[in-house]
Every structure is written in structure tokens, then in C-alpha cells.
TORMIKOL-515058 format. One record per residue (C-alpha): x, y, z; chain. Coordinates in Angstrom, 2 decimals. Layout:
N
         x         y         z   mol
         X         Y         Z     A
...
***
This chain:
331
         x         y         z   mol
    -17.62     62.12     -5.83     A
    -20.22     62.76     -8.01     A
    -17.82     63.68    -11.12     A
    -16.59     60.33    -10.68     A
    -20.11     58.67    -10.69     A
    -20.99     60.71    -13.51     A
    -17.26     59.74    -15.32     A
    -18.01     56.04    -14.88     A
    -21.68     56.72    -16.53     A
    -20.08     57.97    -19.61     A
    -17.71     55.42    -19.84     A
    -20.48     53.14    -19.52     A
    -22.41     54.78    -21.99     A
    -19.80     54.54    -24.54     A
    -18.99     51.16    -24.06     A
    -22.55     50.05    -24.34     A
    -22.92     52.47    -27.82     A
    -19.43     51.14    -28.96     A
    -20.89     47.94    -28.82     A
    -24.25     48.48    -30.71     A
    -22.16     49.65    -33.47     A
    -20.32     46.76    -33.74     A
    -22.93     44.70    -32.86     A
    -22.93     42.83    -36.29     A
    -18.84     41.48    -36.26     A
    -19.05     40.73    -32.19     A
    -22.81     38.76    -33.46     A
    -21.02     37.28    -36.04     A
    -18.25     36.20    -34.96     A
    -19.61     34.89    -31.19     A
    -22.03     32.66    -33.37     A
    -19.25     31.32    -35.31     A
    -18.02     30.17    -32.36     A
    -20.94     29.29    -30.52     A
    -21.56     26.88    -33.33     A
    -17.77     25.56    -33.66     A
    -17.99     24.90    -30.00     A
    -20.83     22.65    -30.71     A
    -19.58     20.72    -33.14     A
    -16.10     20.03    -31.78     A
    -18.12     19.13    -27.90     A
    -19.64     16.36    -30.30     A
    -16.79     15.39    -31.67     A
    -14.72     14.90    -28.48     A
    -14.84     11.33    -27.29     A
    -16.98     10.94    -24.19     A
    -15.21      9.40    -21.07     A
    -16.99      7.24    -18.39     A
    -16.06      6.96    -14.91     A
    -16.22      4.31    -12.65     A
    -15.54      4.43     -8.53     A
    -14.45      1.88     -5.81     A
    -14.37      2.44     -2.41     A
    -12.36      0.40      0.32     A
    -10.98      0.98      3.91     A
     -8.09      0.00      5.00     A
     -7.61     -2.69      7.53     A
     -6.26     -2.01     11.10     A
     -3.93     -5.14     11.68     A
     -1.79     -6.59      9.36     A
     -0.42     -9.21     12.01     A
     -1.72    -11.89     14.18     A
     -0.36    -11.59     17.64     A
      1.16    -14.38     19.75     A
      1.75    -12.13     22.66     A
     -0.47    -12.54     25.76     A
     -0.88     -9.15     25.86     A
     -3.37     -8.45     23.54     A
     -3.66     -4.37     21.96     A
     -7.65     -4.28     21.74     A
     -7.08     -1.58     18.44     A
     -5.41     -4.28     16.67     A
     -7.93     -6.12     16.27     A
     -8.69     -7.70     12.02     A
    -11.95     -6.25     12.65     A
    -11.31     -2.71     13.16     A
    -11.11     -0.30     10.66     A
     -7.72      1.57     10.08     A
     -6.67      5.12     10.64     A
     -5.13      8.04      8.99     A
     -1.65      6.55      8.97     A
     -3.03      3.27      7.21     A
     -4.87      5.32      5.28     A
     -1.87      6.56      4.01     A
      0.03      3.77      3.59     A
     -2.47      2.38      1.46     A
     -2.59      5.31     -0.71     A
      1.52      5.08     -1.15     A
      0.72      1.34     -2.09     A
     -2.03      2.03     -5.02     A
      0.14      4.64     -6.28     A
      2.82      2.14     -6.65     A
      4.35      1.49    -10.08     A
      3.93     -2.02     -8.41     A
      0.14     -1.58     -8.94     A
      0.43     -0.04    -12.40     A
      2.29     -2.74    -13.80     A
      0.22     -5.16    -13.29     A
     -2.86     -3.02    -14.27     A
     -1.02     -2.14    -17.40     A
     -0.09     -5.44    -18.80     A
     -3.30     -7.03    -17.71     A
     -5.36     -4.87    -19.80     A
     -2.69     -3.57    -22.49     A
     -2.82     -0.13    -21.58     A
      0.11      1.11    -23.41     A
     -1.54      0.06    -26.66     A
     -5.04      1.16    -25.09     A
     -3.29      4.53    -24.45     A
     -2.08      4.67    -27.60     A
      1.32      4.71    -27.21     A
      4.08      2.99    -29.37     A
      5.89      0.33    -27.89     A
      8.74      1.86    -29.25     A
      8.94      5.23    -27.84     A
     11.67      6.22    -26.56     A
      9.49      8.05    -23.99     A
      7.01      5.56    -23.66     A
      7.35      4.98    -19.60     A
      6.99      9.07    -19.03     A
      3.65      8.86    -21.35     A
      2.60      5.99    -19.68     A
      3.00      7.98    -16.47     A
      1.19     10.83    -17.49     A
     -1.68      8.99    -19.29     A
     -2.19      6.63    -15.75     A
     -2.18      9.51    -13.83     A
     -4.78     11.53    -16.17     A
     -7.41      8.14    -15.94     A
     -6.96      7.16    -12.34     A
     -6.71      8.49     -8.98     A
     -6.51      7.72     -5.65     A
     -7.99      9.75     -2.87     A
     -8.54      9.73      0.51     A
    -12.17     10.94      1.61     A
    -13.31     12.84      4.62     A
    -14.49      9.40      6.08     A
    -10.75      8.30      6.41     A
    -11.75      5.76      3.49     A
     -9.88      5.70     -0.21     A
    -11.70      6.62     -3.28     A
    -10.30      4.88     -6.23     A
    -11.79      6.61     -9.80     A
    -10.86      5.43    -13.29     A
    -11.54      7.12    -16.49     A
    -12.07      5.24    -19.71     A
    -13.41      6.25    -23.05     A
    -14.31      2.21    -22.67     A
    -16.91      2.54    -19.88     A
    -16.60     -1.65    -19.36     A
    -12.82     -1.18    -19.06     A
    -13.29      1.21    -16.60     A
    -14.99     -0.64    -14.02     A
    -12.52     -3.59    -14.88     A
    -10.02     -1.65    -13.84     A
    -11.54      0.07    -10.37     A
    -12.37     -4.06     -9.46     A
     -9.17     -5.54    -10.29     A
     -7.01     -2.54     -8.71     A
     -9.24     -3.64     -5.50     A
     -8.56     -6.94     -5.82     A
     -4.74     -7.09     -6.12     A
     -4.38     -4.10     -3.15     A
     -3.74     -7.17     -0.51     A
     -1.53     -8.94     -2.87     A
      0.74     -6.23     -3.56     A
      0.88     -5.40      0.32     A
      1.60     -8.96      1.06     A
      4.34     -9.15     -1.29     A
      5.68     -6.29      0.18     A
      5.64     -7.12      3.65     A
      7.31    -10.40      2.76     A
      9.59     -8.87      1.31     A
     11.24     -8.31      4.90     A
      9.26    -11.07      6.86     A
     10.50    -13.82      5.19     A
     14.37    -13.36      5.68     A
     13.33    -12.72      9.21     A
     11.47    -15.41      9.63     A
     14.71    -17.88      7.73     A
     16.56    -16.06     10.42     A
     14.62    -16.99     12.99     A
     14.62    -20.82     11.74     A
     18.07    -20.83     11.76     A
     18.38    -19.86     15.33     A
     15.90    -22.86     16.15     A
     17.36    -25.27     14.67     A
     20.84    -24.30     16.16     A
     19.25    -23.98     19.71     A
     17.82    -27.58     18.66     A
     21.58    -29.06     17.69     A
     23.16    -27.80     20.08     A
     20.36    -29.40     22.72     A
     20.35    -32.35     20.65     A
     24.09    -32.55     21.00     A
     23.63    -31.80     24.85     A
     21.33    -34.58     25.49     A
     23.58    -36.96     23.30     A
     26.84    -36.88     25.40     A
     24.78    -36.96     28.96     A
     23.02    -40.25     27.33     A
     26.69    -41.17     26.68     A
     27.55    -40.53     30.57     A
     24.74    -42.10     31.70     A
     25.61    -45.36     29.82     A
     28.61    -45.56     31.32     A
     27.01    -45.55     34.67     A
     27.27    -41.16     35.95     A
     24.14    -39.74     37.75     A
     22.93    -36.73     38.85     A
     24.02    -35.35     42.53     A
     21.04    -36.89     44.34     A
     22.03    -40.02     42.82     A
     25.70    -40.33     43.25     A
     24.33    -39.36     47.48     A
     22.49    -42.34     46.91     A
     25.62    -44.49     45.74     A
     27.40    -43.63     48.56     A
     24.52    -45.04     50.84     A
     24.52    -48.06     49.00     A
     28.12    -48.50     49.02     A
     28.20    -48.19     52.66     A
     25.00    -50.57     53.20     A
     26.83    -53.06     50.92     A
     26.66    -56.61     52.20     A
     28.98    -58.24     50.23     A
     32.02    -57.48     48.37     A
     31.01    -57.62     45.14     A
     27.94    -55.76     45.55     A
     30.88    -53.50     47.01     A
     33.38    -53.46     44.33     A
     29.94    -52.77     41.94     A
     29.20    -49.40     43.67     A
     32.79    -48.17     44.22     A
     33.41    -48.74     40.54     A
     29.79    -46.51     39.87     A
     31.21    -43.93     42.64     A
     34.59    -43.99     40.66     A
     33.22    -43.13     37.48     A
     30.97    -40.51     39.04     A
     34.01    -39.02     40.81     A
     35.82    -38.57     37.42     A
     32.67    -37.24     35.04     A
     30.09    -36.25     38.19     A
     31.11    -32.36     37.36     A
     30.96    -32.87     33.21     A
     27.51    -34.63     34.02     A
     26.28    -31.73     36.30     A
     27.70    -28.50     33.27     A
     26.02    -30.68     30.86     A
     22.79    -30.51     32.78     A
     23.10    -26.77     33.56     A
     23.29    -26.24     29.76     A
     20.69    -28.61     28.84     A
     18.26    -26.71     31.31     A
     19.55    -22.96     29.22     A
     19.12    -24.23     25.84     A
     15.89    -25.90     27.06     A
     14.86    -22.18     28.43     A
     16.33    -20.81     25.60     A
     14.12    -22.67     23.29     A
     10.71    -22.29     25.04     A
     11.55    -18.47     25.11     A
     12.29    -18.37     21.63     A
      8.91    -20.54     20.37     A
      6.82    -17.43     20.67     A
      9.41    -15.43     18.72     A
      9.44    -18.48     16.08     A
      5.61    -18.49     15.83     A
      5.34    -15.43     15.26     A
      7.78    -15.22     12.65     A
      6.44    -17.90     10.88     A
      3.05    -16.68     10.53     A
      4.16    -13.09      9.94     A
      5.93    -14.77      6.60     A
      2.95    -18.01      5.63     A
     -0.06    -15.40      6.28     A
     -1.75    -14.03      3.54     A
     -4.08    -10.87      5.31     A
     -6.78     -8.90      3.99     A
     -5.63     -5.53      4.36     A
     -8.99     -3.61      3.05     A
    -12.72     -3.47      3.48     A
    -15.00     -2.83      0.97     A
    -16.93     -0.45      0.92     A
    -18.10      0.07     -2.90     A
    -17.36     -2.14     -6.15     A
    -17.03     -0.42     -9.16     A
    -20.05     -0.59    -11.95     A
    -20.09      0.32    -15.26     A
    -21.26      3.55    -15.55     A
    -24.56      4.47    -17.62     A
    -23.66      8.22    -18.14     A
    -20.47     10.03    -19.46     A
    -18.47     12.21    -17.27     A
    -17.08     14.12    -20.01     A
    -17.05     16.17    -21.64     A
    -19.58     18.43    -20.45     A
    -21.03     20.00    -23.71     A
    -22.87     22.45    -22.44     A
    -20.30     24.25    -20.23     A
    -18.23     23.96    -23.22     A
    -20.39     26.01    -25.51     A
    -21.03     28.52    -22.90     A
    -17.50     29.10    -21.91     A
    -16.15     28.80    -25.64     A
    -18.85     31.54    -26.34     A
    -19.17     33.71    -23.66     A
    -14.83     33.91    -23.96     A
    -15.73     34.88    -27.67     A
    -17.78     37.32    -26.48     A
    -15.51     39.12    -24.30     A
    -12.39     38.65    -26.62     A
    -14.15     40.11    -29.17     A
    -14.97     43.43    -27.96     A
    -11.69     43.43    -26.35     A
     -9.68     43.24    -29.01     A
    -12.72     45.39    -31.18     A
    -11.77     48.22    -28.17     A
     -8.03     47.62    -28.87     A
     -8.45     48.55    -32.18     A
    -10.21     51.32    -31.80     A
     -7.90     52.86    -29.86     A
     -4.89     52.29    -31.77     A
     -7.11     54.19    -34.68     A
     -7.33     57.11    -32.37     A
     -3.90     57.35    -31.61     A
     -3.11     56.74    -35.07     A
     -5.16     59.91    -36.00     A
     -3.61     61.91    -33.19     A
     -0.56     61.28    -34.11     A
***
């Protein structure tokens, strides 16, 4: 134990003499970099960051059923799974798009127009300036970097802004041909009533009644004083003899599509306003501001790590040679 203690001394020792003696090349060259570090930190361009925070919504419906979900509610805030959706959403190309023809991007990116590679760059160069993240809170962070600190925050606001667009186009995407659907079964339901109530007007023109009625006929005909007053109601009783059971199905299928159509009025409404309405889907939390103070780069760390890697390459590769010498002489 205490060779080894004494063994790691000495090796100590002559790493910290091995040093001294070259302390002049390791200075030298550590300074050279210390000071290249400096002037290429100056020379980098400085980036700005701006932030937005939003929430997402719970409800992205309004509800025509009486029974009413108290967590769906436009006020309430939404939870992890909307949180995710709405992180799926910003990271859209749908999103990016419009972002990127908006503000010219792909010429603010500096990227030529015709590069065959110009949507991979893109790609890369959107997903080095902004992010999407979703805090501990259960909210989404949305950061942009810009070397144009205004642009920046233009960005963060407008990506806020056109989050319940997007979403609304999307969910119209499939509410829409529901809700057409739905319209057509409506107005088919309303035809085919329509059509219902036309031939039992027709009936009833020609003098057919419902069952109570045609027991009242019969009364009549049998309280009949006269024969003409006779020959009147056993000419109604005739006719409601030969269509009375027509009359009665076309009543039984007036009362369904009736049903059928009162039934179907929630489904309608609901349909219809699941296409028409335009929701908010977010709550913000934080706008984006133009920022007063780079984010990068950080020129300090820069120097420090540039030199203090110097450093340690230096003697490393000082130590290297060294050693090969030895061998070299050895051998």
C-alpha cells in the first residue's frame, strides 16, 4: 500500500517537473488559443431567443347531449394527452409552412431555392431555431432562435396565433363530410315525410279518415234521416273501406319518420356545429417579446473551454512525444 502511494507521488512529481520544462510551448501555445478563441467568440453572430407559453384547451366540442361531462368544460385547462396532441400539431409541417412562407425563411436561412436538398435543410435549420416543449406544468413552451431578435418574437406570436387555425382545419377535415352526411340523411328523412304527408293529404281529399273517424261514419250513417244524407255517408264509408288500411300504414310511417327525425335533430345539431365552429383550442399563458440580451454564444465559456482543452491537449500530446523519444532511444 504504501509503495503504491509513494509510486503515484513520483508519477506526480514527474508530471508536474515535465511540465515546468515545457512550460514555455504549453504557455505559448494555450495563449494562442486563448486569444483565437476570443476573437472567433466575437466574430460568431449572436442569436436571440424569444418564448411563448400556451395551454391547451380541454374541449374542442360543444355538447348537445343532456348529459353534460363537467371536465369538458371550454374553461378547463387540458391534460397530458392534449398536451400532446398539441405538441404533434406545432410540429406539423402544416405549421412550418405557413411560418416559412410568411416570413421567407428559406431565403432567411440561407438556402437556395434551387437546392436540390432544400426541404431536408429547411428541416434541419427549423428544427435548430425552434422547439416545442412540454413543461412540468403540463403547459407547452414554444422557443425560437433568430440572429434577428424582432423576427424572433414574430415568429413565437404568429406560431401562437395560427395553433387554433391549423387544429380547426384539421378537425374539419373529418367533421365536415360527417356533417354533409348527416344533411343528407335529413333531408331524406324530410322527403320521404314530405312525400308521406302528401299522399295522406291526397286520401283525405278524397274523403278517408282515421279509425275513430270512419267509427264515427258508421254512426252517422246509421242516424241518417234521409236518403241522401244516406247515400252521402255510404259513399264516405265506401271509400274508407277501400283506402281505410293505406290511410292507417301511411300514418304508422308518418309517426316513424316523424320519430325518426326528432331523434336525429340532436345528431344533426351537433354535426353542424362540430363542422361551422371555429374553437379556441389554447390559453395563453406568455406572448413572446423581443429579447434585450443574446442567448448565444456564450463567450466566456467559449474561451475557457477552447483554452482549458488547449491546455490539456497540449501536454498530452507534449507526453506522447516524449515517450515515443524514449522508445526511440531504447530501441
Amino acid at each position: 500500500m504504501a509503495k503504491d502511494i509513494n509510486d503515484l507521488n513520483q508519477g506526480r512529481n514527474s508530471l508536474l517537473i515535465f511540465i515546468w520544462r515545457q512550460r514555455k510551448i504549453i504557455s505559448y501555445v494555450t495563449v494562442i488559443a486563448a486569444i483565437s478563441a476570443t476573437i472567433i467568440s466575437f466574430l460568431l453572430t449572436p442569436i436571440f431567443k424569444s418564448t411563448a407559453i400556451v395551454f391547451p384547451a380541454a374541449t374542442n366540442t360543444v355538447s348537445f347531449s343532456e348529459q353534460r361531462n363537467a371536465k369538458a368544460s371550454s374553461m378547463d385547462f387540458g391534460e397530458e394527452e392534449q398536451a400532446e396532441q398539441l405538441i404533434q400539431i406545432l410540429q406539423s409541417s402544416r405549421i412550418r409552412n405557413i411560418i416559412v412562407e410568411k416570413y421567407n425563411l428559406i431565403d432567411h436561412y440561407n438556402i437556395d431555392q434551387n437546392d436540390p436538398n432544400k426541404n431536408h435543410k429547411l428541416g434541419k435549420a427549423w428544427d435548430n431555431h425552434i422547439s416545442f416543449n412540454r413543461t412540468r406544468y403540463g403547459s407547452i413552451q414554444i422557443d425560437v432562435f433568430d440572429k434577428d431578435r424582432f423576427l424572433a418574437a414574430k415568429i413565437a406570436n404568429k406560431i401562437v396565433q395560427i395553433i387554433d387555425t391549423v387544429k380547426n382545419e384539421i378537425i374539419q377535415e373529418r367533421t365536415v363530410p360527417a356533417f354533409k352526411i348527416n344533411e343528407r340523411k335529413k333531408k331524406q328523412l324530410e322527403i320521404e315525410k314530405t312525400a308521406t304527408l302528401k299522399k295522406l293529404d291526397s286520401l283525405s281529399e278524397l274523403g278517408v279518415v282515421s279509425i275513430e273517424g270512419r267509427a264515427n261514419l258508421f254512426s252517422a250513417y246509421n242516424e241518417s234521416k234521409n236518403a241522401e244524407d244516406r247515400a252521402f255517408f255510404k259513399k264516405q264509408i265506401d271509400i274508407n273501406l277501400k283506402y281505410g288500411a293505406t290511410f292507417d300504414g301511411l300514418e304508422m310511417i308518418r309517426d316513424e319518420k316523424i320519430t325518426r327525425l326528432t331523434k336525429f335533430e340532436d345528431t344533426y345539431e351537433q354535426a353542424e356545429s362540430d363542422a361551422n365552429t371555429l374553437f379556441n383550442h389554447k390559453f395563453i399563458v406568455e406572448q413572446a417579446v423581443v429579447a434585450d440580451k443574446k442567448t448565444k454564444p456564450k463567450r466566456l465559456i467559449i474561451i475557457i473551454l477552447s483554452t482549458l482543452g488547449t491546455f490539456v491537449f497540449v501536454i498530452f500530446t507534449l507526453l506522447i512525444n516524449a515517450r515515443i523519444n524514449e522508445l526511440k532511444k531504447l530501441s
